[in-house]
C-alpha positions as CSV (number, residue, x, y, z in Angstrom):
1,X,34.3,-90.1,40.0
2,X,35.1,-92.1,36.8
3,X,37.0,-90.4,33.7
4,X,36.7,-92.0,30.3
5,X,40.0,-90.5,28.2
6,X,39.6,-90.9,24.8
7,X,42.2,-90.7,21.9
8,X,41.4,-91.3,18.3
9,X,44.9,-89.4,16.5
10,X,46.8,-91.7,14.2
11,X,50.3,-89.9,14.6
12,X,51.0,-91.9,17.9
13,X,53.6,-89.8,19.6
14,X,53.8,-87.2,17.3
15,X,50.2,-86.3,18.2
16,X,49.1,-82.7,19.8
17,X,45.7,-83.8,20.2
18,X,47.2,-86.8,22.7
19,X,49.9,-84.1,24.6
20,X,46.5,-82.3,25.0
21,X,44.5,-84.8,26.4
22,X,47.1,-86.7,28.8
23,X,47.2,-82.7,29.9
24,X,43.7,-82.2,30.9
25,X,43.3,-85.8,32.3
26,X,46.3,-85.2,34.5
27,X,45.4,-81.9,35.5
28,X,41.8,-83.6,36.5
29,X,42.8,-85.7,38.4
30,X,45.4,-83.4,40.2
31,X,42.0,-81.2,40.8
32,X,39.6,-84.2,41.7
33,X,41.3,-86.5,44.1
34,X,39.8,-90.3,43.5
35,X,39.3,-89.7,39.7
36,X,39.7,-93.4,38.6
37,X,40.6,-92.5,34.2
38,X,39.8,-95.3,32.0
39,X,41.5,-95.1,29.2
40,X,40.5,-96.1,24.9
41,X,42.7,-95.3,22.1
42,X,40.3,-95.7,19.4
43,X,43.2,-95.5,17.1
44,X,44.5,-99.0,18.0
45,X,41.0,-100.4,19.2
46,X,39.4,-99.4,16.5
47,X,35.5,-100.4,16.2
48,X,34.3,-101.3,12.4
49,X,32.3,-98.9,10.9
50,X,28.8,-99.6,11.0
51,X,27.2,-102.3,8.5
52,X,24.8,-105.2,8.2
53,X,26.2,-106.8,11.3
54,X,27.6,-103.8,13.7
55,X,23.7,-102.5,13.2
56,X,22.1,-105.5,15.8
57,X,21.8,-103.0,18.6
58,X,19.0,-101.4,17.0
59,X,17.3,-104.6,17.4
60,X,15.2,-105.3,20.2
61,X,16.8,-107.3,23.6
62,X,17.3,-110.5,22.6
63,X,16.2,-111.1,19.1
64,X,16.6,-114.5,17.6
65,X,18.8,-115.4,14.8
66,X,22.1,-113.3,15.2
67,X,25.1,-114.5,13.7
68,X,28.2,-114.9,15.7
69,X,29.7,-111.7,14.2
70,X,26.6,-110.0,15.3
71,X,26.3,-110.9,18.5
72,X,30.2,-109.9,18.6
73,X,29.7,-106.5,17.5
74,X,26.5,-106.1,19.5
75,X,28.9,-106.9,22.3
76,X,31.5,-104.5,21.2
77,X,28.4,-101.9,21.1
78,X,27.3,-102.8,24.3
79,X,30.8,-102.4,25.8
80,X,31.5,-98.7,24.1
81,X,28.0,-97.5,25.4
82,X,28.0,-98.6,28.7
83,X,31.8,-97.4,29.3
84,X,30.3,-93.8,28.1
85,X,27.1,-93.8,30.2
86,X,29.2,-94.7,33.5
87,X,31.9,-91.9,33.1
88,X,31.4,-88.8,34.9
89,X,33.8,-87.0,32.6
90,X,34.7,-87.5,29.2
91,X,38.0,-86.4,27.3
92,X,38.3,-86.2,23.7
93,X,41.2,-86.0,21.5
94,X,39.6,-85.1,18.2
95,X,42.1,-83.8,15.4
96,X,40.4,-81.7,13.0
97,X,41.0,-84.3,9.6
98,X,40.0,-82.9,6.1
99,X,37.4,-80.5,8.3
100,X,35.9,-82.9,10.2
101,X,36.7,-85.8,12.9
102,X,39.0,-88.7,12.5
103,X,36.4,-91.5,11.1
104,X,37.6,-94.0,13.7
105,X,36.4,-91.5,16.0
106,X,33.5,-91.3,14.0
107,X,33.0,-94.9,14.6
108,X,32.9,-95.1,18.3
109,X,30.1,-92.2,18.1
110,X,28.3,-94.1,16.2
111,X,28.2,-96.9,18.6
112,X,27.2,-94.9,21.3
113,X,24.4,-93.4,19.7
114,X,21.6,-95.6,20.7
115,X,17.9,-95.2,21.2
116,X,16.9,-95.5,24.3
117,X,20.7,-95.3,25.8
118,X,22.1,-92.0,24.7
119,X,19.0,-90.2,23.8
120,X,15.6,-91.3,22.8
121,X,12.9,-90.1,20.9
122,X,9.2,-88.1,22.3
123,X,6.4,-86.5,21.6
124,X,8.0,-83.2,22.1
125,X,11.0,-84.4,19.8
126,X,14.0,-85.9,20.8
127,X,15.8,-86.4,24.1
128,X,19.2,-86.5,25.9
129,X,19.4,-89.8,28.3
130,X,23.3,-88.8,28.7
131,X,23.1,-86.0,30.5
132,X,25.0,-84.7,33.7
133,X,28.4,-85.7,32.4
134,X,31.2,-83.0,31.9
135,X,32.5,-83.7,28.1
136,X,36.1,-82.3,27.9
137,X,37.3,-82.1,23.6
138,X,41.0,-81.6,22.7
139,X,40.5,-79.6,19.5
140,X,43.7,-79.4,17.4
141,X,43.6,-78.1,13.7
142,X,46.6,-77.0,11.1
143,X,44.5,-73.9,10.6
144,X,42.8,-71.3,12.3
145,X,38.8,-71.6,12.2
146,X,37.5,-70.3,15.2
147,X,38.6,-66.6,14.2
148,X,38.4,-66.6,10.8
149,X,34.6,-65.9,9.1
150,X,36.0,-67.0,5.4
151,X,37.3,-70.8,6.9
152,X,34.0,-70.6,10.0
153,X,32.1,-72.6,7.5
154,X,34.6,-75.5,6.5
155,X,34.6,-76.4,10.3
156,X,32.6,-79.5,10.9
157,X,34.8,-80.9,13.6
158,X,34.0,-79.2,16.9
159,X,30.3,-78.1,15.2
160,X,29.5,-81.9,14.7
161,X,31.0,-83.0,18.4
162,X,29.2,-80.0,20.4
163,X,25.6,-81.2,18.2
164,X,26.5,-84.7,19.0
165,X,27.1,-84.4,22.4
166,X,24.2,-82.5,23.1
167,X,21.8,-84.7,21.2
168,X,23.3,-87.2,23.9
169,X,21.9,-84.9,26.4
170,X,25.1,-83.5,27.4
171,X,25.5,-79.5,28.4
172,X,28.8,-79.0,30.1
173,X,30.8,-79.1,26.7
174,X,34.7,-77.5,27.2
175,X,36.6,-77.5,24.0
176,X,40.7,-76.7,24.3
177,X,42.1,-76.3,21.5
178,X,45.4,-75.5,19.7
179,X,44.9,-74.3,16.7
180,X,47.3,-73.1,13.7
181,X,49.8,-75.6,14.7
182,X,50.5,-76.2,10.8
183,X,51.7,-72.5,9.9
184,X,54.9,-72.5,11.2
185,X,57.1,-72.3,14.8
186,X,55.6,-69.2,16.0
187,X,52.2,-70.2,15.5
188,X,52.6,-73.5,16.6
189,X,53.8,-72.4,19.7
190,X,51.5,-69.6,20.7
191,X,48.6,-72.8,19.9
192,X,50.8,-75.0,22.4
193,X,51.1,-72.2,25.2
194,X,47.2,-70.9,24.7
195,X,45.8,-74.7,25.1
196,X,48.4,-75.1,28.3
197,X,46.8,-71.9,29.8
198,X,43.5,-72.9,29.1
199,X,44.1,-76.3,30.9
200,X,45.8,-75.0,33.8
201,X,49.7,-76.1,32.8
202,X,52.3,-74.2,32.7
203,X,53.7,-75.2,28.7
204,X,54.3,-78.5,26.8
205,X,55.4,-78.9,23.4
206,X,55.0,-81.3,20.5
207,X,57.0,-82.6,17.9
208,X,54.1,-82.9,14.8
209,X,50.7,-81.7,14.5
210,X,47.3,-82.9,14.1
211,X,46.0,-81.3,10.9
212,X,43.9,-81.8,7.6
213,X,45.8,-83.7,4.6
214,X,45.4,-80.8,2.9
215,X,43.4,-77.6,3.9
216,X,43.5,-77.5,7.7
């Protein structure tokens, strides 16, 4: 069984989202004997955003004419899909930033979408190719969203990752998640001890939190 841990938090150490996902890897693993975890921190190994040149993977199998920094990025494309596709789980650290994901995180997801690798398209409409995978996501957030109707809306963080992840094809979806982690020592700690319980740990804490610049 292959594990694909994903981080994409800027804060480094100081990160809840990362405490969270080292958590559920370990705990995997402890649960799964054999588990090989391959591990990208999209925060370091960041891929560009998509452009004139990151777009050659939407070209057919080799086309003529690519540049060198094409054929680089469709190799950087190539790399990011395929280490998706051969995971049998997949854990996400995705902060909630300015209500939505990190955009470097955005980035990677938008190298693994590809026709005719992650989904493709039919008469019936579109289809998952990326199914049969177990996508774990490490939701973190200053605020609290999942309870509260007025803030429901401004949440386009885990909505966007469980539509994404589904277009893939994907229908074991787990979100943990610690939220609240902005709004003071009490809160912040009853986040911490809900998202250990949900894993299966006994506690962990962290020094900073994952949150929005301004409204999370």
């Amino acid at each position: 069984m292959k594990l694909l841990h994903i981080d994409s938090s800027a804060l480094g150490a100081n990160s809840v989202s990362r405490e969270l996902t080292k958590a559920i890897a370990t705990q995997w693993q402890a649960t799964h004997p054999g588990t090989s975890v391959e591990y990208l921190d999209l925060a370091t190994d960041t891929p560009s955003h998509l452009n004139a040149d990151s777009l050659g993977f939407r070209l057919a199998p080799g086309t003529a004419g690519l540049s060198e920094t094409q054929q680089r990025e469709n190799a950087i494309s190539e790399r990011l899909v395929s280490q998706f596709l051969a995971a049998d789980v997949v854990v996400v650290g995705a902060p909630m930033y300015n209500f939505s994901v990190p955009s470097q995180l955005k980035s990677w997801i938008d190298r693994v979408a590809q026709a005719g690798r992650t989904f493709t398209y039919t008469d019936q409409g579109p289809k998952g190719l990326a199914g049969g995978k177990t996508v774990i996501v490490a939701s973190t957030r200053g605020g609290v969203y999942s309870s509260n109707p007025a803030l429901a809306a401004l949440d386009h963080q885990e909505s966007y990752l469980r539509t994404v992840f589904g277009f893939f094809g994907v229908t074991d979806i787990r979100f943990v998640r610690a939220e609240g982690v902005a709004m003071g020592p009490d809160a912040k700690a009853q986040a911490l001890q809900a998202a250990a319980t949900a894993i299966g740990v006994p506690t962990f804490t962290a020094a900073n939190a994952d949150r929005a610049t301004i409204a999370a």
